[in-house]
C-alpha beads as a LAMMPS data file, in Angstrom:
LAMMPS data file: protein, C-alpha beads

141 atoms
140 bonds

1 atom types
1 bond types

-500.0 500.0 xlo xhi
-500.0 500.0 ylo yhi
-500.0 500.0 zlo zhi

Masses

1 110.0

Atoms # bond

1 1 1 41.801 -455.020 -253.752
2 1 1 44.041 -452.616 -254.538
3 1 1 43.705 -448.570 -255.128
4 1 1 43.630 -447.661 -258.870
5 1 1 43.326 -444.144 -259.815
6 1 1 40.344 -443.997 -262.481
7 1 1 42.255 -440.534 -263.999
8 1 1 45.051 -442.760 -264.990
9 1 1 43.811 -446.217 -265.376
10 1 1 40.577 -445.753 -266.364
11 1 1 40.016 -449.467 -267.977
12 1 1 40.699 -450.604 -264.102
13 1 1 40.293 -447.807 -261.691
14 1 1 38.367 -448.384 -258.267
15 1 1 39.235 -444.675 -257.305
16 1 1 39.198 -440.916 -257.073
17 1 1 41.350 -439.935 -254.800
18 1 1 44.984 -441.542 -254.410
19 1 1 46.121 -442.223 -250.785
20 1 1 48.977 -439.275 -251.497
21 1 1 45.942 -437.348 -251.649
22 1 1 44.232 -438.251 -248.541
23 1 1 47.476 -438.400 -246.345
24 1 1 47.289 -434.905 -247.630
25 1 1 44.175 -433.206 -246.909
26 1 1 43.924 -435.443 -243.356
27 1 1 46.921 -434.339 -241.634
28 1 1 45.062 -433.119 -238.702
29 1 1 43.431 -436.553 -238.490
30 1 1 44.992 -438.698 -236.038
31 1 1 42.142 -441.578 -236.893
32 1 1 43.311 -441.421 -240.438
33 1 1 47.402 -441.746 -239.685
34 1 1 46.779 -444.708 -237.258
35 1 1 45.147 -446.813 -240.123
36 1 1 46.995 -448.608 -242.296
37 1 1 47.463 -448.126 -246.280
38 1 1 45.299 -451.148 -246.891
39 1 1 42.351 -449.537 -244.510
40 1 1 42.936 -446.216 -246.254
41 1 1 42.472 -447.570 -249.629
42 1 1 39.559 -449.988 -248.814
43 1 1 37.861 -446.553 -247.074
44 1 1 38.931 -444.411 -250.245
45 1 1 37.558 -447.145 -252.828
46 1 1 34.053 -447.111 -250.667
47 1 1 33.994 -443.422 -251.095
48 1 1 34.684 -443.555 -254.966
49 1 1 32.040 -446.485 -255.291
50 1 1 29.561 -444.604 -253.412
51 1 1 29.970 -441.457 -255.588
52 1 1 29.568 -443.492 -258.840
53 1 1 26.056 -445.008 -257.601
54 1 1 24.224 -441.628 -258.872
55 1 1 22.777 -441.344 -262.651
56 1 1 24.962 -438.381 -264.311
57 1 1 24.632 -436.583 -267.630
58 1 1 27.063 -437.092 -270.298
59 1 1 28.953 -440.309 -271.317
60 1 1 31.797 -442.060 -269.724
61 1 1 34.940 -440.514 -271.904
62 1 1 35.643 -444.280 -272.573
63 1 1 32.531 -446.843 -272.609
64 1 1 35.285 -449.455 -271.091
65 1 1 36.049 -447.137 -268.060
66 1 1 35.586 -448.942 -264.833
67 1 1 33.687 -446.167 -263.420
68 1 1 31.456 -443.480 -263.973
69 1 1 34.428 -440.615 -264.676
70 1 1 35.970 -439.358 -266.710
71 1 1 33.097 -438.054 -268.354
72 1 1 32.072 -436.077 -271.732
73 1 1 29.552 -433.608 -271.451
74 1 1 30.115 -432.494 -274.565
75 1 1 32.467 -428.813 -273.654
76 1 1 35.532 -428.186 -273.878
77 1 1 38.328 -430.024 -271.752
78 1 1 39.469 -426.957 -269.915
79 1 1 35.677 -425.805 -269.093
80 1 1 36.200 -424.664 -265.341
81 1 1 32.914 -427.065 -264.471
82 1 1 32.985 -430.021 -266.837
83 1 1 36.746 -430.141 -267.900
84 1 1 38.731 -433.061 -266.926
85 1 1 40.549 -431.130 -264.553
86 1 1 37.391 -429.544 -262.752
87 1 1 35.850 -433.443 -263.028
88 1 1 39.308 -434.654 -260.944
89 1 1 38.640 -431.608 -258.100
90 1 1 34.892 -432.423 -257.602
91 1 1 35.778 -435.921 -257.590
92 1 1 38.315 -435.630 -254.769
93 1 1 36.792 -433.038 -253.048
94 1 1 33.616 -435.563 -252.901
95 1 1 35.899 -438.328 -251.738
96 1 1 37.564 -436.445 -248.932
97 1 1 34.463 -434.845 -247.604
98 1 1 33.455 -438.492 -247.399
99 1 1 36.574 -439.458 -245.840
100 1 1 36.540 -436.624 -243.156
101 1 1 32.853 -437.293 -242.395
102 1 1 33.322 -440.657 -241.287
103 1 1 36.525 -439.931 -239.423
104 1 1 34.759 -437.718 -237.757
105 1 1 31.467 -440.454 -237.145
106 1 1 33.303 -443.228 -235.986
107 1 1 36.411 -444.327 -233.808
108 1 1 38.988 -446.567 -234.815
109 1 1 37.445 -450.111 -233.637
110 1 1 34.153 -448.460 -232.606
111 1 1 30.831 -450.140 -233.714
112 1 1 28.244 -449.247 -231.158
113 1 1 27.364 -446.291 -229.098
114 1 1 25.244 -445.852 -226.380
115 1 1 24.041 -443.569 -224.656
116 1 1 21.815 -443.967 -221.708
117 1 1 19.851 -447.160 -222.622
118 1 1 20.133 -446.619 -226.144
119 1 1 22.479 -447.754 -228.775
120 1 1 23.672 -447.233 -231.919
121 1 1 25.269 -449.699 -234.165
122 1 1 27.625 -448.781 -237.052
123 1 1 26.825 -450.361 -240.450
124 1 1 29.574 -449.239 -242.876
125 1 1 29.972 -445.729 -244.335
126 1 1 27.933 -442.962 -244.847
127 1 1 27.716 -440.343 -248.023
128 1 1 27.060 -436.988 -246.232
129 1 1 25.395 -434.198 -248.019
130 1 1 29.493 -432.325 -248.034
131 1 1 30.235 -434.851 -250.101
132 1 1 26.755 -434.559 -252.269
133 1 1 27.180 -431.250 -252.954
134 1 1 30.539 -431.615 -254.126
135 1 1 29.325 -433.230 -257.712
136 1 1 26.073 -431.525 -258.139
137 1 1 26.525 -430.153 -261.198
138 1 1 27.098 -433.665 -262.730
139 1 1 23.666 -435.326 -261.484
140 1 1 21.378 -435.943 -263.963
141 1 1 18.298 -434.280 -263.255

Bonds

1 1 1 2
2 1 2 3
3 1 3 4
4 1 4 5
5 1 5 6
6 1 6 7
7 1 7 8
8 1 8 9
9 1 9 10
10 1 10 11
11 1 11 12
12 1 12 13
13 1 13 14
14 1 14 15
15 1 15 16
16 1 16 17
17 1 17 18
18 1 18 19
19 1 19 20
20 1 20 21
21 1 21 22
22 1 22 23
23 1 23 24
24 1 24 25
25 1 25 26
26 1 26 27
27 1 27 28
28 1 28 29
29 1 29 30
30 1 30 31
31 1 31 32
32 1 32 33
33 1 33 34
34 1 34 35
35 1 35 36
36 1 36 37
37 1 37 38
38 1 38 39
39 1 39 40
40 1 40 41
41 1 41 42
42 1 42 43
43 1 43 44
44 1 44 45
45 1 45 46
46 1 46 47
47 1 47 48
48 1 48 49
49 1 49 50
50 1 50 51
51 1 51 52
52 1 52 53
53 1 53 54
54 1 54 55
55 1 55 56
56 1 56 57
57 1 57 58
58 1 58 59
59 1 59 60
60 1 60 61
61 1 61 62
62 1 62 63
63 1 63 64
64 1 64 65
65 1 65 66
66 1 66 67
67 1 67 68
68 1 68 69
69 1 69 70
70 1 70 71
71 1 71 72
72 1 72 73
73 1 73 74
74 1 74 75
75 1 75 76
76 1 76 77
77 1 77 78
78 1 78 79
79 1 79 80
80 1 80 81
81 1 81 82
82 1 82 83
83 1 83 84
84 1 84 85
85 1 85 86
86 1 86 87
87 1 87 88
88 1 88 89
89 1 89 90
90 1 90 91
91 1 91 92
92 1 92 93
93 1 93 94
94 1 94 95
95 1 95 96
96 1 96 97
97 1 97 98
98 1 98 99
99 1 99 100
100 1 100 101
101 1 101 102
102 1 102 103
103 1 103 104
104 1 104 105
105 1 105 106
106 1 106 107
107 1 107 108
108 1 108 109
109 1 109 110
110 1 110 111
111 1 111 112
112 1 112 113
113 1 113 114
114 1 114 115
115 1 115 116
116 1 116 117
117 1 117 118
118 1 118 119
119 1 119 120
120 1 120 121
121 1 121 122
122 1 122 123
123 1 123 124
124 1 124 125
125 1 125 126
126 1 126 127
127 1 127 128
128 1 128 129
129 1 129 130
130 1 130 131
131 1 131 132
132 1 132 133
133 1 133 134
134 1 134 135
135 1 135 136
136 1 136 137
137 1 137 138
138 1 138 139
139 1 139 140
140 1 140 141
């Protein structure tokens, strides 16, 4: 499937973070330059799916958007914590903390560990609490 931006299709978006973004923020990574656009956006889409799981306060801007954001919680669009532009930052700093998490967990081609006798399978993504943190002020309590 491809990447869709949910700031600027929001009838169809899949994402909050654009790959431009990404290739951005992971320079350093040399994980995330070997994969390939397709990986990046199926790992990018995970991330933005996984953020949109949560129940938030407020209503979708749109009640046709794909996914949980843009959001109205009722302030006023420039409000440095619920504006649209302060929803776009959390969103993408959620998705890259994501992102660099699982970089960071897993190896290109990697699905076990072991160590000693023991092992450890890989079984998809994980949300770490970087990434949590990043849209706490949108959870609704």
């Amino acid at each position: 499937m491809p990447l869709a931006y949910a700031f600027d299709t929001p009838a169809t978006g899949n994402s909050y973070c654009t790959v431009a973004d990404a290739d951005n923020a992971l320079i350093w990574s040399e994980k995330w330059k070997l994969m390939s656009t397709d990986e990046k956006e199926a790992w990018i889409i995970a991330a933005s799916a996984q953020a949109a799981r949560r129940p938030f306060f407020g209503k979708k801007s749109d009640p046709l958007n794909a996914m949980q954001f843009p959001r109205n919680f009722g302030t006023p669009a420039t409000d440095r914590v619920f504006g649209a532009e302060a929803q776009r930052r959390k969103l993408l700093n959620y998705c890259l903390a994501f992102l660099e998490y699982n970089l960071n967990r897993i190896g290109i081609g990697v699905t076990s560990y072991a160590i000693g006798d023991e092992s450890i399978r890989h079984e998809g993504l994980i949300e770490p609490n970087q990434a949590r943190m990043a849209l706490w002020d949108y959870w609704n309590a």
